[in-house]
VOZAVEX-838577 format. One line per field, with one value per atom (N, C-alpha, C, O): residue number from 1; x, y, z; residue in one letter; atom name. Coordinates in steps of 0.02 Angstrom, whole numbers, plus 50000, padded with zeros to 5 digits. Example, Ala and Ser with C-alpha at 12.3 -4.5 7.8 and 13.67 -1.06 7.14 Angstrom:
! residues 2
gutor [1 | 1 | 1 | 1 | 2 | 2 | 2 | 2]
X [50660 | 50615 | 50660 | 50712 | 50642 | 50684 | 50645 | 50670]
Y [49716 | 49775 | 49835 | 49834 | 49888 | 49947 | 50002 | 50057]
Z [50390 | 50390 | 50390 | 50423 | 50354 | 50357 | 50394 | 50402]
seti [A | A | A | A | S | S | S | S]
lumba [N | CA | C | O | N | CA | C | O]
This chain:
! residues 81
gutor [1 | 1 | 1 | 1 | 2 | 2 | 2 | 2 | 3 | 3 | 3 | 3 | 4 | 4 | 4 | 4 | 5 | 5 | 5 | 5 | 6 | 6 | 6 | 6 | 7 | 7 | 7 | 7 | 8 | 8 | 8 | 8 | 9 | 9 | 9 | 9 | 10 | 10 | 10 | 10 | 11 | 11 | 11 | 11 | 12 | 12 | 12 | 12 | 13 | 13 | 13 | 13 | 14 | 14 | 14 | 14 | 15 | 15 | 15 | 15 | 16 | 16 | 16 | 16 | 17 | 17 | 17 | 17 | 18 | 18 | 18 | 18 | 19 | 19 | 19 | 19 | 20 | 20 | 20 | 20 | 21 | 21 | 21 | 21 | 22 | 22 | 22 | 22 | 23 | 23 | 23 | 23 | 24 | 24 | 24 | 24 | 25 | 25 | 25 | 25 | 26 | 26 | 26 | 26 | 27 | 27 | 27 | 27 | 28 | 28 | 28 | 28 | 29 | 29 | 29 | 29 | 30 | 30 | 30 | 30 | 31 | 31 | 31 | 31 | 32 | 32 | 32 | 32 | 33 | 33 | 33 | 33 | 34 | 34 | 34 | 34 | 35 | 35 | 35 | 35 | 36 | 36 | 36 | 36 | 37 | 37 | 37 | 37 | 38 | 38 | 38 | 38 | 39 | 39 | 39 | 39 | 40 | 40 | 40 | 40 | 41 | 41 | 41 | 41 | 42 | 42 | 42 | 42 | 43 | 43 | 43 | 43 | 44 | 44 | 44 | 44 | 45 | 45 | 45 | 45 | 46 | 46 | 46 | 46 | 47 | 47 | 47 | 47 | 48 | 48 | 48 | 48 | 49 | 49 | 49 | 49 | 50 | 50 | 50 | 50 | 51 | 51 | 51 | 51 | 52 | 52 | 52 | 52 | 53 | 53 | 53 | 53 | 54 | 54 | 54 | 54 | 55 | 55 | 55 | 55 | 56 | 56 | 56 | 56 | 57 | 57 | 57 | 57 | 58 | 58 | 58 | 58 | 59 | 59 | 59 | 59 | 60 | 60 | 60 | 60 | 61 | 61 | 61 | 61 | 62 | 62 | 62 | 62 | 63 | 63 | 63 | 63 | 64 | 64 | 64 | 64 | 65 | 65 | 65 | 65 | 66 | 66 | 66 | 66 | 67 | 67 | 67 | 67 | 68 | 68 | 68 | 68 | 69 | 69 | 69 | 69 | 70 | 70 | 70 | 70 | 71 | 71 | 71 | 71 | 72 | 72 | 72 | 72 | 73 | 73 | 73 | 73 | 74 | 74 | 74 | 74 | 75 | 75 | 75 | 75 | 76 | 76 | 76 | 76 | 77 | 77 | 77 | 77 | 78 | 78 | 78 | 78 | 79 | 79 | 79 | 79 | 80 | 80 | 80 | 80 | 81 | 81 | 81 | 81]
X [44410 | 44432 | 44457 | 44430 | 44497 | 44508 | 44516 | 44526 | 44511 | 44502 | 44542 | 44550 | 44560 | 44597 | 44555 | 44527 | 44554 | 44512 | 44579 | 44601 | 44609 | 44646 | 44628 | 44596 | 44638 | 44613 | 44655 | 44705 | 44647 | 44678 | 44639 | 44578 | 44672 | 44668 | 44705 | 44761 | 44682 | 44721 | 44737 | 44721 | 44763 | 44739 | 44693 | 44659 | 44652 | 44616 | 44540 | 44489 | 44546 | 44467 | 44423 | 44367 | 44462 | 44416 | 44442 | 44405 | 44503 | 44529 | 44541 | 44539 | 44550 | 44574 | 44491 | 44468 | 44445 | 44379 | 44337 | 44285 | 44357 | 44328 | 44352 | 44322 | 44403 | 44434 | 44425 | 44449 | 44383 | 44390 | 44306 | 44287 | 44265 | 44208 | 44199 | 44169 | 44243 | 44241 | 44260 | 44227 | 44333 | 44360 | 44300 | 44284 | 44274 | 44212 | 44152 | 44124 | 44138 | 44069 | 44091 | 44056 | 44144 | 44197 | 44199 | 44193 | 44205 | 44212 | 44165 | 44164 | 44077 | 44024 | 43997 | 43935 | 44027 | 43999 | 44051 | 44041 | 44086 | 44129 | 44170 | 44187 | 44177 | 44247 | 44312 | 44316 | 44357 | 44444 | 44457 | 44445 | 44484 | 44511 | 44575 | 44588 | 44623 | 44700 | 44703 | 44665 | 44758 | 44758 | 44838 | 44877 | 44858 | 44913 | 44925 | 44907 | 44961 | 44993 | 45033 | 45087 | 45009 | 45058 | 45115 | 45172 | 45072 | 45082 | 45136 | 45118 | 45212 | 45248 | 45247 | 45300 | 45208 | 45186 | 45111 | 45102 | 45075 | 45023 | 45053 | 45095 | 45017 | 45017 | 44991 | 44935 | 45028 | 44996 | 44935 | 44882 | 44929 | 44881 | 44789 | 44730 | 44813 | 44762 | 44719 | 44673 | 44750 | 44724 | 44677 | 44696 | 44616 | 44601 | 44609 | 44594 | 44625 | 44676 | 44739 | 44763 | 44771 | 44858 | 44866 | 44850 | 44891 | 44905 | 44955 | 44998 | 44927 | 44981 | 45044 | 45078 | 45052 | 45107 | 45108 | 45054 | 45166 | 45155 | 45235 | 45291 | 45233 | 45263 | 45338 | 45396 | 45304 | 45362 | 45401 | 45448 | 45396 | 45447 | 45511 | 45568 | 45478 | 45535 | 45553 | 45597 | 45542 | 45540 | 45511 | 45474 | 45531 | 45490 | 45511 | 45569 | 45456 | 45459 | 45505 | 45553 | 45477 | 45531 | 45583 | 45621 | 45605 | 45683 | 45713 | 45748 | 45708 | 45706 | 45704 | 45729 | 45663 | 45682 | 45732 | 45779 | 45732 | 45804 | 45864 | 45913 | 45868 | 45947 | 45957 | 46016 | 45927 | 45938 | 45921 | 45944 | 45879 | 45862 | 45824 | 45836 | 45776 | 45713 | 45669 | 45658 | 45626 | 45549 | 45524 | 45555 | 45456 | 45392 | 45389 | 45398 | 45378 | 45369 | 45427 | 45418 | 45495 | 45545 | 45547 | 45562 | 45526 | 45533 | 45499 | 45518 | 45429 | 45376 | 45385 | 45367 | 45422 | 45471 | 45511 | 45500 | 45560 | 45619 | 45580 | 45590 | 45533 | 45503 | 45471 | 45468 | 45428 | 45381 | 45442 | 45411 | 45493 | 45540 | 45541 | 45586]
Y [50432 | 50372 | 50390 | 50436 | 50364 | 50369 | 50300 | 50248 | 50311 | 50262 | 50258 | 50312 | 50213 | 50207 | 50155 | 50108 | 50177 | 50139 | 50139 | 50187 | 50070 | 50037 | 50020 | 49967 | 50050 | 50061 | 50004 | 49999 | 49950 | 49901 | 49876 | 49869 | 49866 | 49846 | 49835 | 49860 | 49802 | 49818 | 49885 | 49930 | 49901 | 49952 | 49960 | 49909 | 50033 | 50019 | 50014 | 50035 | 49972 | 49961 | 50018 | 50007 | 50105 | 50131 | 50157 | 50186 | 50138 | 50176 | 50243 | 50270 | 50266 | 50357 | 50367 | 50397 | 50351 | 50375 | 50356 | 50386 | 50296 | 50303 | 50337 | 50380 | 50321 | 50381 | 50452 | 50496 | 50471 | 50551 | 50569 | 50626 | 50513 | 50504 | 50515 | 50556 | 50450 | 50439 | 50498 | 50507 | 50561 | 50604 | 50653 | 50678 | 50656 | 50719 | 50701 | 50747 | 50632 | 50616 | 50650 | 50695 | 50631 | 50640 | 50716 | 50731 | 50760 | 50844 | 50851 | 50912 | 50825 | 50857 | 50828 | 50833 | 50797 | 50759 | 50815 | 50823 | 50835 | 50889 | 50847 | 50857 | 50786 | 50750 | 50773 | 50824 | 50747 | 50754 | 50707 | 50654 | 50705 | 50657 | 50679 | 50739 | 50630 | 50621 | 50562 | 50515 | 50584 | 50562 | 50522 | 50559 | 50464 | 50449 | 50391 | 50332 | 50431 | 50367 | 50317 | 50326 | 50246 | 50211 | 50190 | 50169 | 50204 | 50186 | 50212 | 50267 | 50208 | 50232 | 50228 | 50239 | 50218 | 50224 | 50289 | 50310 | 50311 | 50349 | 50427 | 50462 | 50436 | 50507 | 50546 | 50533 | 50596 | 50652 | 50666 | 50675 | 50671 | 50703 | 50627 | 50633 | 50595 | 50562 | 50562 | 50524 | 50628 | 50620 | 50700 | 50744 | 50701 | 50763 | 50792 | 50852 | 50770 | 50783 | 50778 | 50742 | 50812 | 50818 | 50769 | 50782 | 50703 | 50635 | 50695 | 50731 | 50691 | 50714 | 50684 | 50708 | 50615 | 50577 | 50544 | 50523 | 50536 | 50517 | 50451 | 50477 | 50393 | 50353 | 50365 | 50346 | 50409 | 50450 | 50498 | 50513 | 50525 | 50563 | 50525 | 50545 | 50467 | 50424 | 50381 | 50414 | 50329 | 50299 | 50306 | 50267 | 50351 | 50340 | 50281 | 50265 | 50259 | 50200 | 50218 | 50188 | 50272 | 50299 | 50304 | 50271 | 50339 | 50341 | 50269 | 50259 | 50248 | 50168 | 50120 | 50065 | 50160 | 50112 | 50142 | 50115 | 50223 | 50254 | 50238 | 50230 | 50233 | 50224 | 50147 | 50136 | 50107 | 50044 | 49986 | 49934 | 50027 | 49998 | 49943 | 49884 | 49967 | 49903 | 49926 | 49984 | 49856 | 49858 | 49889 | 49904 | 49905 | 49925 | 49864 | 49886 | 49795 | 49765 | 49729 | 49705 | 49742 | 49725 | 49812 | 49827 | 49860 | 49899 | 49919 | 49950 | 49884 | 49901 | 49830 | 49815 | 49813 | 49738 | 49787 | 49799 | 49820 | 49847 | 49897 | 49907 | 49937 | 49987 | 49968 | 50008 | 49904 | 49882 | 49842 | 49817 | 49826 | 49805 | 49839 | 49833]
Z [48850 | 48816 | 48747 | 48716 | 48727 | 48646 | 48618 | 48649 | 48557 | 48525 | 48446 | 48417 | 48423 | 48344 | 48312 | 48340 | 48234 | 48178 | 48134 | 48104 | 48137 | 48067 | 48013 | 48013 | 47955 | 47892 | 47872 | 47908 | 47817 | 47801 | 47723 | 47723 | 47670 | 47623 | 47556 | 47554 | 47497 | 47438 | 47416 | 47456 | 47367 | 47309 | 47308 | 47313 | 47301 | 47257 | 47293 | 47267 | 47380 | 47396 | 47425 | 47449 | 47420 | 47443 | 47539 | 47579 | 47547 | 47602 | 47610 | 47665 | 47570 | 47577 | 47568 | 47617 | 47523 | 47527 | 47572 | 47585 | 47603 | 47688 | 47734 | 47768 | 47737 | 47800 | 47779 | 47814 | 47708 | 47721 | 47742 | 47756 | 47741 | 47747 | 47821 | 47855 | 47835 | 47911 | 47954 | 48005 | 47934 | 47950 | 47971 | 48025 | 47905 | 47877 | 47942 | 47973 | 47956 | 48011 | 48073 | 48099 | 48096 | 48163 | 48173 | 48232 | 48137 | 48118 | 48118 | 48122 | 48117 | 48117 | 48169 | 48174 | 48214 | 48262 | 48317 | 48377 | 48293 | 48343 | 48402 | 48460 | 48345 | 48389 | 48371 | 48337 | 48386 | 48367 | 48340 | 48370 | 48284 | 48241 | 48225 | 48225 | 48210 | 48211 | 48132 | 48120 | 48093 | 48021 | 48041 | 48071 | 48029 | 48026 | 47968 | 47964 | 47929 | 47858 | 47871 | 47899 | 47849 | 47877 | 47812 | 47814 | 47758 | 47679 | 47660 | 47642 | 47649 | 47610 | 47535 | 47507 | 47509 | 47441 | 47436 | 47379 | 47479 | 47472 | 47451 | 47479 | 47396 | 47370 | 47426 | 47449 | 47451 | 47486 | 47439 | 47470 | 47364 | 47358 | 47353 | 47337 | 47367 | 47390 | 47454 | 47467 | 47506 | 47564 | 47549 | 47511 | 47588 | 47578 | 47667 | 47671 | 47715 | 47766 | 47757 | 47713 | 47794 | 47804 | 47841 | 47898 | 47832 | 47915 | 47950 | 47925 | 48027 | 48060 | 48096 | 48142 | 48057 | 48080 | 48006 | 47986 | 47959 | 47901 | 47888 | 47895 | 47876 | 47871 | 47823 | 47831 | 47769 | 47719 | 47740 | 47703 | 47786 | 47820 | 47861 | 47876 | 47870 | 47888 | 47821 | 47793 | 47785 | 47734 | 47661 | 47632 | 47645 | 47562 | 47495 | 47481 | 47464 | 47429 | 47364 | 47342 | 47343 | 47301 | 47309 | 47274 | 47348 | 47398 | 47388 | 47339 | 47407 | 47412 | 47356 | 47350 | 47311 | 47219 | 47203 | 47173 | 47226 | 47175 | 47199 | 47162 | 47279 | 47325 | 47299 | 47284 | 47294 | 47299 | 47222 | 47199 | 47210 | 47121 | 47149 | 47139 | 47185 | 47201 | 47169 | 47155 | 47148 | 47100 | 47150 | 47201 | 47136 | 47176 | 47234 | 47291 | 47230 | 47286 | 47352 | 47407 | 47305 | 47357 | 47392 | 47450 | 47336 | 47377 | 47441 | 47491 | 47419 | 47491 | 47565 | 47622 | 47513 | 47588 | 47619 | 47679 | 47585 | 47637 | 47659 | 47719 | 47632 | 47699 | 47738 | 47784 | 47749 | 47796 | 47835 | 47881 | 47841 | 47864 | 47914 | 47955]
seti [X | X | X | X | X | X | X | X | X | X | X | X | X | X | X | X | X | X | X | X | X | X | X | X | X | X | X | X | X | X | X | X | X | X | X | X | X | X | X | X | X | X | X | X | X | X | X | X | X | X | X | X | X | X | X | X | X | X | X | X | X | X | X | X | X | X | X | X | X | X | X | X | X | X | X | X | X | X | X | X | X | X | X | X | X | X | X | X | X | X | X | X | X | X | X | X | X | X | X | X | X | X | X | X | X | X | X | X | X | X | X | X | X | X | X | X | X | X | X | X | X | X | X | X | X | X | X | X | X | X | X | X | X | X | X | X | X | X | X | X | X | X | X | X | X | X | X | X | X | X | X | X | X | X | X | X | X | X | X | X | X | X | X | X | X | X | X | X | X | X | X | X | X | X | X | X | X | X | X | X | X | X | X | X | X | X | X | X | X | X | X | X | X | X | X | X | X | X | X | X | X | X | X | X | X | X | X | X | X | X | X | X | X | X | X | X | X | X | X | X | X | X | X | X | X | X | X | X | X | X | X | X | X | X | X | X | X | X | X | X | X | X | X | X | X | X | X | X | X | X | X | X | X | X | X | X | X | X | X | X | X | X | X | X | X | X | X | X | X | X | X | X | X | X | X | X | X | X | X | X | X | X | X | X | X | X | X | X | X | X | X | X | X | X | X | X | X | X | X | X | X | X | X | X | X | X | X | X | X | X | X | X | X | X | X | X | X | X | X | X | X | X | X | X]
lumba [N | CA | C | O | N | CA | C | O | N | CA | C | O | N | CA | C | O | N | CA | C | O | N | CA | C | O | N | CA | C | O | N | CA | C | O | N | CA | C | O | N | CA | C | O | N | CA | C | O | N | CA | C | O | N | CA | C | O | N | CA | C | O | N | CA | C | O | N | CA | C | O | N | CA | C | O | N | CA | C | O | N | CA | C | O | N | CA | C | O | N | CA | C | O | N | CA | C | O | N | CA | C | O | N | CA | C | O | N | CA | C | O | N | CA | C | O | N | CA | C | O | N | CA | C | O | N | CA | C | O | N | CA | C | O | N | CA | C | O | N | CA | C | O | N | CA | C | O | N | CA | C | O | N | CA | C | O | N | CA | C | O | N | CA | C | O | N | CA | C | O | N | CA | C | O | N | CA | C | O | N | CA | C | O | N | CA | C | O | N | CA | C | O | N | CA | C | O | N | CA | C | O | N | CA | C | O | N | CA | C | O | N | CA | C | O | N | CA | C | O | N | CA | C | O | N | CA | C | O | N | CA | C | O | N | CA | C | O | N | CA | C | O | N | CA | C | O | N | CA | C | O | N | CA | C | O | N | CA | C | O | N | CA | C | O | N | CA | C | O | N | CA | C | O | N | CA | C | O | N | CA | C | O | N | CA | C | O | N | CA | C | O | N | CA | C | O | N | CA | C | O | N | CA | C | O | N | CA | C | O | N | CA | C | O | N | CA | C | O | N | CA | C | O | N | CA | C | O | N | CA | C | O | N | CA | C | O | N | CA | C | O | N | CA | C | O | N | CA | C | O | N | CA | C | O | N | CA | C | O | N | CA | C | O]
């Protein structure tokens, strides 16, 4: 069976430090765990895993303020678009 856990929140509530928690239980429990970013705004260096599917390889938010001269939140409209 497999299974997925959707991480969902503000800024700020503590997602990258659960999921590295959660990552870290899963690895000592000698399961397989799979990292995927959905965030085009997340600092790689906020993850202490590599996501092996990462949302910025297709869309980055930055990319996207500089091509287009969008704020931070029209910019995270046209990438969740």
């Amino acid at each position: 069976m497999r299974y997925a856990v959707l991480v969902t929140g503000p800024a700020g509530a503590g997602k990258s430090t659960f999921t590295a928690a959660f990552l870290n239980h899963l690895r000592v429990a000698k399961r397989t765990a799979h990292l995927v970013n959905l965030d085009p705004a997340a600092s790689l260096a906020n993850f202490e895993v590599e996501p092996v599917i990462d949302i910025k390889d297709l869309v980055s938010l930055d990319d996207v303020m500089t091509e287009l001269e969008y704020g931070p939140n029209g910019g995270l409209v046209y990438c969740f678009e």
